[in-house]
Structure formats: C-alpha cells, structure tokens
N, C-alpha and C positions, 0 to 999 in steps of 0.2 A: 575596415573591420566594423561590425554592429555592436552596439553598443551589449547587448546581450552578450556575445564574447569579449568584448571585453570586460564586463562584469567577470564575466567565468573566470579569464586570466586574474583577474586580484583575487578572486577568492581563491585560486589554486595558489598562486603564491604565497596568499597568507597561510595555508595551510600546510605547504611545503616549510613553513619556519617551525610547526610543530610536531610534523612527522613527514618520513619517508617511504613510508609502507605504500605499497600499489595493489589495494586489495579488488580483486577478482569479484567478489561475491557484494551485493548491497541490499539492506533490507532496511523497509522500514515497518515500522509498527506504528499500531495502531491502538485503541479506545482500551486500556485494561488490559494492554498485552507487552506492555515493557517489561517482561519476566524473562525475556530471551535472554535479555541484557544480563542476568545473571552467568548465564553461561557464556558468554562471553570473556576470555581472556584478557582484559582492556592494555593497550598500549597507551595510546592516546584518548583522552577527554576533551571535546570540546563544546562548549557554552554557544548555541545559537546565536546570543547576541556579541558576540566576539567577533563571529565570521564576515566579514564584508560581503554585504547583498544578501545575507539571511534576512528572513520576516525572522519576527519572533511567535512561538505558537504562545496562542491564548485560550486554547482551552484544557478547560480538569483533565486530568489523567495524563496529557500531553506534557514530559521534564524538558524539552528543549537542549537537549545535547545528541553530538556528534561523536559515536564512539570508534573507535580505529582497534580491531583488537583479533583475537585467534578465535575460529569456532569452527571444530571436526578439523583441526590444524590446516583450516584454509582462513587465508587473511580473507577480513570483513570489513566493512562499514558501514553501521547500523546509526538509522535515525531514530531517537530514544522520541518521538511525536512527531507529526506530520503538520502538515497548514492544508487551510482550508478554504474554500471561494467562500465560503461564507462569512470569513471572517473580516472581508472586504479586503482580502488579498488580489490581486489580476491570476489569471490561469499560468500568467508566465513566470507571476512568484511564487506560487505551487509546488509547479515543476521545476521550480532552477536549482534546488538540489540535485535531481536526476541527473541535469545535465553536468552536473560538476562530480557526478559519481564517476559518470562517462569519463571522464578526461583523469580519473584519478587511477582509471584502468578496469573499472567494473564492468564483466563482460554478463554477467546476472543478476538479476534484479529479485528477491524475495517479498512479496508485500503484503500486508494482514491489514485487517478492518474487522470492527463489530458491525451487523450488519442485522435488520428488520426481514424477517422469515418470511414468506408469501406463499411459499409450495407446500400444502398439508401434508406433507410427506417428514418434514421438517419440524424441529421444537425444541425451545430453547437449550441452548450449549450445543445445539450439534454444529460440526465442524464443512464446511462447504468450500470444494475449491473450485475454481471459478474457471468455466471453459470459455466465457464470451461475456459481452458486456452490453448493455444500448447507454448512452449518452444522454440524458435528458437535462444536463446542465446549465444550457444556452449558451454554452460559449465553447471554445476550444484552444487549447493553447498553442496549438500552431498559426491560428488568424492575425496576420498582418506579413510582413516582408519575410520571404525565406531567407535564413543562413544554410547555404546551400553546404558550406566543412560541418555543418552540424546533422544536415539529414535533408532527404529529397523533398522538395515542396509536394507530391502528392505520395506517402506513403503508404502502402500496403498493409490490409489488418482482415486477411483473412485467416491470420492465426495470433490473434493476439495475447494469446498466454499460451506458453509454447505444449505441445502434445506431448513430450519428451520430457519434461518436468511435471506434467499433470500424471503422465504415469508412473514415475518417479516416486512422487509425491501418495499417490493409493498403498503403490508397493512398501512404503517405508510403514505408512499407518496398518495395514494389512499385518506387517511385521511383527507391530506392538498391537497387533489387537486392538487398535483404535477404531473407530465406527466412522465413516465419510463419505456426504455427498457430492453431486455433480450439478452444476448449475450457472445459470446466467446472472451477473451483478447488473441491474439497474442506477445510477448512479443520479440524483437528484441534488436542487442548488440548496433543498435546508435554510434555514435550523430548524424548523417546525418540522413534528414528526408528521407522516400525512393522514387526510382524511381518509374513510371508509370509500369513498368512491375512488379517490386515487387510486386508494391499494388495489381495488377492483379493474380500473386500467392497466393496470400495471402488472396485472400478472397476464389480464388477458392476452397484453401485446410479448409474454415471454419473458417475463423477468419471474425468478425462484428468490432471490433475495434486493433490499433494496439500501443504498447506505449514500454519504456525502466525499465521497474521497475515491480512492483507488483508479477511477478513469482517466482522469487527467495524467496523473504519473506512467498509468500505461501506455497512453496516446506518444509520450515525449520519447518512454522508454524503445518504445519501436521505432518512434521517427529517428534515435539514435545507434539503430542496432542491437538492443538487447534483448534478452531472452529475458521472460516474464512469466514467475508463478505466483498466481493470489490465490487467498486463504482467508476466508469468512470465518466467524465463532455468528452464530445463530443468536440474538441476545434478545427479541421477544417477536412474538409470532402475532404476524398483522393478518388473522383474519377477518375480513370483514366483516361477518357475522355475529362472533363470537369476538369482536375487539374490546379491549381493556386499556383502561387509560395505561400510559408506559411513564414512568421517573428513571431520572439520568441514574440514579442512586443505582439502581434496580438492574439495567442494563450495565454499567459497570462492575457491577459483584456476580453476577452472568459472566461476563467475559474473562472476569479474573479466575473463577472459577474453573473456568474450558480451558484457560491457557496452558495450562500443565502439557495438554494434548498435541496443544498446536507447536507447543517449544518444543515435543518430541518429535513430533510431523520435518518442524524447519530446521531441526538440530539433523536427522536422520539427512536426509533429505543435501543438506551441506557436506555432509561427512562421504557420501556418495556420490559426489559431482568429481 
C-alpha cells in the first residue's frame, strides 16, 4: 500500500466515526463563495484541522470545514475553503481531499473559484463556466509513483469538465435568467496578481480567465473517475491596457456579491442530477 492510501484509509476512518452518509455529490468553494453553505442542510461539521492529513487553509475568506449535509435532497460534501500551492502546500496536499471524496462515494465533483477576467467580452461579476483549462503551475499532482487502485498512470483529459454538466449547467442559469459564459481557466502558481505582459501571454495562448486553484483538483478528480463542473465569478478584469491596481478587499466583495447567482447555478444544477 502507498503511503498516500493509506493516509486516505485514516482519514476515511476517522470520518466514518462522525458520519455515515455516502454523499454522491462534492463541491468545493471558493474565494467569497461559502454562501452555498447556507443552503445546505448540515448533518455533519467538520473542523479541517481534526481530520488526519488535512492542511489547514490560510487564507481570508477560506472557514476551513467539511460539511456533510442535504442540497436538492441529494447528499453532499462541501469544502467550506480550499488549499493552495501557494501556500507552500505539495500538489498531493491540495488534492487529497478529492481523493478522500472519492472513497466517501462522490461520483461529481462541483468547484467554484474567483477568478481575473482576460476575454473583453467579460466584466466584473460575470459568471464563467469553464470548458477546458492550461496548467501553468509547474507542477502536477500525479508526478511521482502511480497508485494504480486509485487511477491509471497516464489519464485521459480530453474532456475535463464534462459536456453533460456544462450544459446542465447554461440550462439551469437560462432558467433563472442568469447571464453566463464559456471559457478556458488558466491556472498560475501566485500569490502575485500578474503583470501587464503576463496577462498579454496569457490570453494570447487561449486563456478567458486566470485564477490559482481549480486545476489541480481537476487533474486528481479525472485521474479518479469523476465528473467535473467549474464555475468562475469574474472579480476584476486584467486588461492590459486599461489595468488597475486590484485589492483582496475589492475582489472578495465582487465575489460575494455574484454568489447569489452562482448558488442558484450550483443549487439548480444539484437538484437536476
């Protein structure tokens, strides 16, 4: 056994001491977007740093709990904040929630991010779901030994957020008259927001939005078998031309703001599966 499963086995048994539930559904949230958690049902709470082999998140906005609970009466598992490479976490402590979602019976994965505009098409609060992705991290969290019970050493990603929930996903906001784009996430190692020439590569090579998160978890959640939908909130527009300095402040009251949309989006959206 790798040591990586068996990490997974203690954390699954430590969490099997506080709930039973085998929730199908797993979402995690993102920067200003822990408002789903309202609608959520809660059975279970749990404290990140309880769990064996959790990081703990350290960043603002991020509460650091595991919630176990009912949403569109399908069982869930929502991470109330995510972790980040930047935090000086490895890509394998990132992802090792996904992986213990896996094993807790999550056959879909939900995930939201604030994310840096770059398509002029775009402007702040719009809502963007996410058809493909580039990797510009420097790292990935499958590099080193495969656990082959956990997923194939070269997996397939040429559908890595699945089409079937992207469309899903328009039709629910269509429903409410919500407004949503289509677009590729760029995913960078941070914490610096980028410069003016970045953002100028960066679109040139096909990226519409750019943020520090979301890649990684997709990369694990496919090497696992899951189905994947991401969902951007739009929280300040990097034109090159026209750039403006950005404060954390500023982008989080953005996000909070759009959430309302996005909780209708990934409420609708669950209720529908």
């Amino acid at each position: 056994m790798t040591q990586l499963r068996s990490h997974i086995d203690d954390t699954l048994r430590f969490l099997r001491t506080r709930t039973a539930m085998q929730p199908g559904l797993g979402i995690i949230l993102g920067t200003g977007l822990g408002g789903l958690v309202k609608e959520i049902e809660p059975e279970t709470i749990v404290d990140y740093g309880e769990i064996p082999h959790f990081p703990i998140s350290t960043v603002e906005s991020h509460h650091g709990k595991l919630i176990f609970g009912t949403l569109g009466n399908k069982h869930v598992v929502a991470m109330q904040g995510r972790f980040h490479f930047y935090e000086g976490y490895t890509m394998q402590q990132v992802t090792f929630p996904v992986r213990v979602m896996k094993f807790l019976g999550v056959h879909t994965l939900l995930i939201s991010n604030a994310a840096g505009g770059m398509n002029p098409q775009f402007s702040r609060g719009s809502i963007m779901i996410i058809t493909d992705h580039i990797n510009l991290l420097g790292d990935n969290p499958l590099i080193g030994p495969n656990d082959d019970s956990l997923g194939p050493r070269f997996p397939d990603m040429s559908e890595p957020y699945s089409r079937e929930l992207i469309n899903l996903a328009e039709q629910v906001a269509l429903d409410r008259k919500i407004t949503t784009e289509r677009g590729v996430f760029v995913a960078v190692p941070g914490p610096n927001l980028e410069t003016r020439a970045e953002y100028r590569f960066l679109r040139f090579i096909g990226a519409d939005a750019v943020g520090m998160s979301t890649v990684p978890e997709n990369i694990v959640a496919n090497h696992m078998g899951l189905r994947v939908l991401g969902i951007s909130i739009i929280t300040d527009e990097c034109f090159p031309d026209s750039l403006q300095p950005a404060k954390v402040e500023d982008i989080i009251a953005v996000a909070n703001a759009a959430e309302p949309k996005l909780t209708a989006i990934m409420k609708g959206v669950v209720e529908r599966l």
